[in-house]
C-alpha positions as CSV (number, residue, x, y, z in Angstrom):
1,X,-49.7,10.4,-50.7
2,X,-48.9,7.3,-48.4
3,X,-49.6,8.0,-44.8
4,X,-47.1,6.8,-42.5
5,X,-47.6,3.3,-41.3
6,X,-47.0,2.2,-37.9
7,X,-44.1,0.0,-39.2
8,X,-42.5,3.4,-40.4
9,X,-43.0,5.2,-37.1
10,X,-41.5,2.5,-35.2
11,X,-38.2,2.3,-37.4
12,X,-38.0,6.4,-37.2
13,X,-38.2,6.1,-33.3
14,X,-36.1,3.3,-33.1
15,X,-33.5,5.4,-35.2
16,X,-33.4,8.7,-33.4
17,X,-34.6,7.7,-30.0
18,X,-32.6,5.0,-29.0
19,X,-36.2,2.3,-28.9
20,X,-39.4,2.1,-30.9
21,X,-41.3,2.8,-27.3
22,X,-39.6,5.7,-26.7
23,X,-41.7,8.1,-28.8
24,X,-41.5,11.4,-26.6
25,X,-37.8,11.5,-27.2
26,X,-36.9,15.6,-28.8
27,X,-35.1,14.0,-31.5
28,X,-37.8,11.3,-32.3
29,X,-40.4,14.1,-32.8
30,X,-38.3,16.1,-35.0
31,X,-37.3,13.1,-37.5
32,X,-41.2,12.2,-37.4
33,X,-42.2,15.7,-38.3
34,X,-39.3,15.9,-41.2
35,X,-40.4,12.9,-42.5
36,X,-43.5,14.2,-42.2
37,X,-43.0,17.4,-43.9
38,X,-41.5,15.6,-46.7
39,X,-44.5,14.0,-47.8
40,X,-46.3,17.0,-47.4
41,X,-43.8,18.7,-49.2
42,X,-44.3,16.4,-52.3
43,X,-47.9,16.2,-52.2
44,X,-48.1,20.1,-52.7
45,X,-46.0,20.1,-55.9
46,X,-48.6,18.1,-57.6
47,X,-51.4,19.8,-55.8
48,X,-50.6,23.3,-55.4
49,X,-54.3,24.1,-54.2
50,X,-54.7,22.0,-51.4
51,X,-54.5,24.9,-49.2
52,X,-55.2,22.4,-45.9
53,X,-52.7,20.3,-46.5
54,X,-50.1,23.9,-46.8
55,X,-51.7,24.9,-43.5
56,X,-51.0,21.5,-42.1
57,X,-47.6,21.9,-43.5
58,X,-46.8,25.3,-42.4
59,X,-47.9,24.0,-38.7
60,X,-45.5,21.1,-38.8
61,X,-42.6,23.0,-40.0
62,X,-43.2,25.6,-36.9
63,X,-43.9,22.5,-34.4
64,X,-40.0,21.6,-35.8
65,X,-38.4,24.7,-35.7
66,X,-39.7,25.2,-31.9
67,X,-38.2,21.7,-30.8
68,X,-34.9,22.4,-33.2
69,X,-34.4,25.8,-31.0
70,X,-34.8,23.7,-27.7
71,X,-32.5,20.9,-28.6
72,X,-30.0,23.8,-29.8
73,X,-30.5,25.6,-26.1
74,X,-30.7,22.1,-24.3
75,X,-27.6,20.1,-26.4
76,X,-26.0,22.2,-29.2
77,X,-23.7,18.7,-30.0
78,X,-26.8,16.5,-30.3
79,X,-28.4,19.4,-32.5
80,X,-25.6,19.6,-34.8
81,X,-25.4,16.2,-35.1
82,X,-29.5,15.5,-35.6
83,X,-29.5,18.1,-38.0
84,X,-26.9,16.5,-40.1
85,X,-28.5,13.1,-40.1
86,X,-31.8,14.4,-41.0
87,X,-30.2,16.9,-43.5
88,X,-32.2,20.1,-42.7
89,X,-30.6,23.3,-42.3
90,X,-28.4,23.1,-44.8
């Protein structure tokens, strides 16, 4: 499992929230915690009893869905839209 490197962060926060310094942006945090429940996501199929690393996942994923359901109330266009790119929610 590769951890996400500063390089990576930078490019995801460039991508979603409009500068690589702008790391408090709503749609910044949710593409950082997809990406980051992706590699969670893989590391569990191999290791099915690392039961920290489901607990970690399971927190991310509800960290997500709480800033998804704020974006939806705050900007339902930008939602659609993030949610597209990102490819959740299918």
């Amino acid at each position: 499992m590769s951890a996400l490197t500063k390089e990576k962060k930078a490019k995801l926060f460039e991508q979603f929230g409009g500068a690589a310094s702008n790391t408090g942006s709503t749609d910044a945090q949710i593409a950082l915690f997809t990406e980051r429940i992706n590699m969670l996501s893989s590391h569990l199929r191999e290791n099915k009893k690392d039961h920290q690393c489901r607990r970690t996942l399971l927190t991310l994923v509800g960290k997500r869905k709480r800033l998804l359901n704020y974006l939806q109330h705050k900007d339902i266009s930008e939602y659609r839209s993030l949610i597209e790119k990102l490819g959740i929610r299918k």
